[in-house]
C-alpha positions in Angstrom: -25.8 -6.2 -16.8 -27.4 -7.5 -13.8 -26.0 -11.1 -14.6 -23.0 -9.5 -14.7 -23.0 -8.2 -11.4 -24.2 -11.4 -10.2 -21.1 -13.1 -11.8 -19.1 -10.6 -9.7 -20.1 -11.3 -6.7 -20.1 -14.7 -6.9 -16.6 -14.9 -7.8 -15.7 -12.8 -5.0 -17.2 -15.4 -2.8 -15.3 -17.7 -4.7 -12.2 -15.8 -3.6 -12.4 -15.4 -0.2 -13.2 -19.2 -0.1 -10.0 -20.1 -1.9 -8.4 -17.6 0.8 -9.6 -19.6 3.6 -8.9 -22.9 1.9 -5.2 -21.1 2.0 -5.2 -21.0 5.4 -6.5 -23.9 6.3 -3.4 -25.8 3.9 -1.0 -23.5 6.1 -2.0 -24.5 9.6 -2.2 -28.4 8.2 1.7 -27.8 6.5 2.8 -27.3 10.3 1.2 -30.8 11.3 2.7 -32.9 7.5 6.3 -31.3 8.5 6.0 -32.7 12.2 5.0 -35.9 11.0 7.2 -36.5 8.0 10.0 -35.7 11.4 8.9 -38.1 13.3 8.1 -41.0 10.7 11.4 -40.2 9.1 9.7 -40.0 6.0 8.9 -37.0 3.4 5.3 -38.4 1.9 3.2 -35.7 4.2 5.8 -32.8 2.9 5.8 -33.8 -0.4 1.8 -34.0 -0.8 1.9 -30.5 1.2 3.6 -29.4 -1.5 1.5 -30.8 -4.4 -1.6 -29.4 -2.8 0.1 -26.1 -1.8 0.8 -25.5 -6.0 -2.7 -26.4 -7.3 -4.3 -24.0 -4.7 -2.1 -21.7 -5.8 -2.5 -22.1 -9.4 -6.2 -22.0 -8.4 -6.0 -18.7 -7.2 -4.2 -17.5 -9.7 -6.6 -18.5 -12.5 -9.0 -16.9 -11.0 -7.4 -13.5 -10.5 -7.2 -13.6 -13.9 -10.6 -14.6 -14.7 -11.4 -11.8 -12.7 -9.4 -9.5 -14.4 -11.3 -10.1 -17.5 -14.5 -10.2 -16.3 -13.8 -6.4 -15.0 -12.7 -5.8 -18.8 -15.4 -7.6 -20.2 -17.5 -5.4 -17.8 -15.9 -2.3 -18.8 -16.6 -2.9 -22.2 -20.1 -3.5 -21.6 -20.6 0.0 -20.1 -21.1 -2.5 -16.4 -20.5 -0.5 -13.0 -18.0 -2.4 -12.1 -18.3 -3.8 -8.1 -16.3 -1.4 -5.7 -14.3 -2.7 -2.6 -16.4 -0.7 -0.2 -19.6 -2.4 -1.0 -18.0 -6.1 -1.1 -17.2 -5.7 -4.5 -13.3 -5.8 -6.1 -10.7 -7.3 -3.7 -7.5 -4.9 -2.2 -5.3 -7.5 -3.8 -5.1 -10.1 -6.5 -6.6 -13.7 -5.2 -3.2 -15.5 -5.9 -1.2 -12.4 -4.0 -3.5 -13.1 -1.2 -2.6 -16.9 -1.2 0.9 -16.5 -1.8 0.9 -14.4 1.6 -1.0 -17.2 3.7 1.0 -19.5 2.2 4.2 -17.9 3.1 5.1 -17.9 -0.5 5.5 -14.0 -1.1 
């Protein structure tokens, strides 16, 4: 159970990486829009956007990986992590991204 718990945490690291990773993809979508204006062109929009799905679908695999590693967990008779002690997020790692992204 204690591997478990390791596992755990270290997707919740995992998580608040692909959050900031997120934001990072926002603040550079500003700078690929500008461009694309002024080159007359759509390649810095279009990558945005190619970038902007995969980090999305990234989060979103691993929401459910962490669903099932709570199940998994469960079944084990595991304490699963609680929010207060840095354990299970507020909100699903893809909702979180969606947000950032301005998607949802």
């Amino acid at each position: 159970m204690n591997d478990l718990r390791k596992e755990q945490v270290a997707l919740l690291r995992f998580e608040k990486q692909i959050a900031g990773l997120a934001a990072t993809l926002a603040a550079g979508a500003v700078v690929a829009k500008g461009v694309d204006g002024k080159l007359h062109a759509s390649q810095g929009g279009e990558a945005y956007a190619q970038i902007e799905a995969a980090v999305l679908h990234l989060a979103e695999v691993t929401s459910n990986v962490h669903e099932t590693l709570n199940v998994k967990a469960l079944e084990a008779g595991a304490r699963v992590l609680e929010a207060a002690g840095g354990g299970l997020p507020k909100e699903k790692t893809s909702e979180v991204v969606q947000s950032i992204l301005g998607l949802g």
